[in-house]
C-alpha positions in Angstrom: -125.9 145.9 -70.8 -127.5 146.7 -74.3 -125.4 147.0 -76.9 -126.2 148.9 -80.5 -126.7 146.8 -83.2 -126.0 149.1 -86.3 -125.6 148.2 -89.8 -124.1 144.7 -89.4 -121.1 146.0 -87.2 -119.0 143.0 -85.8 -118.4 144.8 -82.8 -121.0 146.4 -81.1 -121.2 149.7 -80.1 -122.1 150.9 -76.4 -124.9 152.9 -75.7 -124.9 156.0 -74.1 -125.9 154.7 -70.4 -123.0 152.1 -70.7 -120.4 154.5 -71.6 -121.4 156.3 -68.3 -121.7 154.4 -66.0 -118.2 152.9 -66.7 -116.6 156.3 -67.0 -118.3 157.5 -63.9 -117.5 153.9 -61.9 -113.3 154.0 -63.6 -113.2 158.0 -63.0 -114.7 158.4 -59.9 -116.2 161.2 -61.0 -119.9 162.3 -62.2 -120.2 161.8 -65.6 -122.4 162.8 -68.0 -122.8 161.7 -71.8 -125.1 163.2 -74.5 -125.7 162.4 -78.3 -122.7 164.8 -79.7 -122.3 166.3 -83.2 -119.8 164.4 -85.5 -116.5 164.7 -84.2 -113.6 164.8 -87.5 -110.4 163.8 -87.3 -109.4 166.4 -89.8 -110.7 169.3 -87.7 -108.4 169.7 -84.4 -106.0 167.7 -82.4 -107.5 164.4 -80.8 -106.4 161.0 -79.9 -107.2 157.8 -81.6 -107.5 154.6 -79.6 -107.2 151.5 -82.6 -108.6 148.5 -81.1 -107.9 145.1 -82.8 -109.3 141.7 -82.8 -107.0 138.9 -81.1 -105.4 138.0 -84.5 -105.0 141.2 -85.1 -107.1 143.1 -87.8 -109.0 146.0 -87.3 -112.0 146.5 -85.0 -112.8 149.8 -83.9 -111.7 153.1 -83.1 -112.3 155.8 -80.1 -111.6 159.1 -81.6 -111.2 161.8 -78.5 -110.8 165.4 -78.1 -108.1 166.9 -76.3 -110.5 168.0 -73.8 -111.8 165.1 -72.9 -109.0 163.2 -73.1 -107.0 165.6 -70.7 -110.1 165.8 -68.3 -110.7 161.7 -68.4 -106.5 161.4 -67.5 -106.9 163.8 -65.1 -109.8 162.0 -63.2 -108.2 159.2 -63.1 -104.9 159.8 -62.2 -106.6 162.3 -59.4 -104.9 165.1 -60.9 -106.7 168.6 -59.1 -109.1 170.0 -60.9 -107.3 173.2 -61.3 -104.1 172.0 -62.7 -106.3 169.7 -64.8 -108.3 172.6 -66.6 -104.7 174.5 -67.2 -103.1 171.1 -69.0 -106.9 170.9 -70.5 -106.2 174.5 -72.0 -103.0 173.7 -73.3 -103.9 170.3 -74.7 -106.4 171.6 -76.8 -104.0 173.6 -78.7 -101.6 170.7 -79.2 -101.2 167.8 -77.4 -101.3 165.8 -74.2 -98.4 166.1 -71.6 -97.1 162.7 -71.1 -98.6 162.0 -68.0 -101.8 163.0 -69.2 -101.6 160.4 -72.1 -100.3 157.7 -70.0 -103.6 158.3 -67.7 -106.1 158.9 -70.5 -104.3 154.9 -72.2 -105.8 153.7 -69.1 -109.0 154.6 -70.1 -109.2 153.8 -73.3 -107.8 150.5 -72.4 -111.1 150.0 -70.0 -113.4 151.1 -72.4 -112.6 148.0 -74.5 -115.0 146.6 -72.2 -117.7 147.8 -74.3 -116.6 146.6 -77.5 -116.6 142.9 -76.6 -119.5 141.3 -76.6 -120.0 136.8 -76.1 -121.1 136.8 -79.4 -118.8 138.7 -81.7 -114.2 138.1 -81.8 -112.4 139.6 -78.7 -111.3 142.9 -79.1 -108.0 144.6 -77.5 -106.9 148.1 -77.8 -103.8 148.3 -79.4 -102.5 151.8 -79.7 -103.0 155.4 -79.1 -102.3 157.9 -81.2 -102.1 161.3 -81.8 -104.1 163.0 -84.8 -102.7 164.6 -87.3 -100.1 161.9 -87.5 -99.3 158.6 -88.6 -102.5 156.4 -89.0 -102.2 152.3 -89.9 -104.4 151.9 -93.3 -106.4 149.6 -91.6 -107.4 151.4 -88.7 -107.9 154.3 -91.1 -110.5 152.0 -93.2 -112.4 151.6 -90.0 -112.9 155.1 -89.6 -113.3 156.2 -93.5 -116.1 154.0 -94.2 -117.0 152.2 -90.5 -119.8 149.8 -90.7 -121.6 151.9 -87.0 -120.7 154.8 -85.3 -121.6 157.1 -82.1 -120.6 160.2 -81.5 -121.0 161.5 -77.8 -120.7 164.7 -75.3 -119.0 163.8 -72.4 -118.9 165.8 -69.2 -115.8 164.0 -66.4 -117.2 166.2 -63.5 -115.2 169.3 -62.9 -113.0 168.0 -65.2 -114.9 169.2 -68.0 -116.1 168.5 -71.6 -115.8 167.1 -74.8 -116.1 164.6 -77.8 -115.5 161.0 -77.9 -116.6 158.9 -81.0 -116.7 155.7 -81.2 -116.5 153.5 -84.8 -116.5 149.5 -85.8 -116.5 147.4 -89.0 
C-alpha cells in the first residue's frame, strides 16, 4: 500500500485507492472515492476524528461530513438504505443520532490503519467530535496549519455521498 509523502508529514497520508478499498472491504459496500474540493470545518456540521501518537500528542485528523458519516455508520451497522438516507437528511442539518455515531467511531477507528506506517510513531484515534464544538488546541493546530492534507468524495454505495478530509503534522 502506497502511502503520500507530502511536505515532511510524520504520518502519512493514504491515497485514494487505499481509502477504498478499506471502506469497501469494512462497509461491505461499493465504494467509490474521488479527489474532493476542500472540505472547512467552519462551513456545516461534520465530525472530527483526532488521532494521537501513543504518548499522546497530536497526529492527524479525519474531518467528515454529515453525509458521509451517517451513510459510512449506516453501512456498517447494516442499517436499510432507506432509513439510512432519512437519518442522512436529518444529519445534515444537525447531527448524528447516537447510533449512527457509535457506527460511524467504528470507522474512523479502522481507518487509523492508514495513518500508521513501519516507519513513522503509532497512531490511535482518540476521539470524535462534533464541529462546531469543543476542539483540543492541539488537535486544532493539526488542522490550522497541517504539514499534508487530502480531501476526498466518497460514494458508501446506496448509502450515498460526501466529504472526508484527512490532515497530519
Amino acid at each position: 500500500m502506497a502511502m503520500l509523502a507530502q511536505r515532511g508529514t510524520t504520518v502519512p497520508l493514504p491515497p485514494r485507492a487505499s481509502v477504498r478499498d478499506l471502506l469497501g472491504d469494512l462497509l461491505g459496500q461499493p465504494v467509490r472515492v474521488d479527489e474532493g474540493a476542500a472540505f472547512e470545518l467552519s462551513e456545516v456540521p461534520s465530525l472530527l476524528a483526532a488521532y494521537r501518537f501513543d504518548q499522546g500528542g497530536a497526529a492527524a485528523v479525519a474531518v467528515a461530513s454529515l453525509p458521509f458519516a451517517a451513510g459510512a455508520g449506516a453501512a456498517i451497522g447494516m442499517v436499510p438504505v432507506a432509513e439510512a438516507r432519512e437519518a442522512a437528511r436529518i444529519a445534515s442539518a444537525a447531527e448524528l443520532d447516537e447510533e449512527l455515531h457509535e457506527f460511524f467511531h467504528e470507522v474512523v477507528n479502522v481507518l487509523a490503519k492508514l495513518l500508521n506506517s513501519p516507519s513513522t510513531p503509532h497512531v490511535v484515534l482518540r476521539e470524535l467530535l462534533p464541529v462546531p464544538g469543543e476542539v483540543p488546541g492541539d488537535i486544532a493546530q493539526v488542522v490550522l496549519h497541517p504539514a499534508g492534507r487530502v480531501d476526498y468524495r466518497v460514494t458508501v454505495g446506496d448509502y450515498g455521498t460526501g466529504a472526508l478530509t484527512l490532515v497530519a503534522r
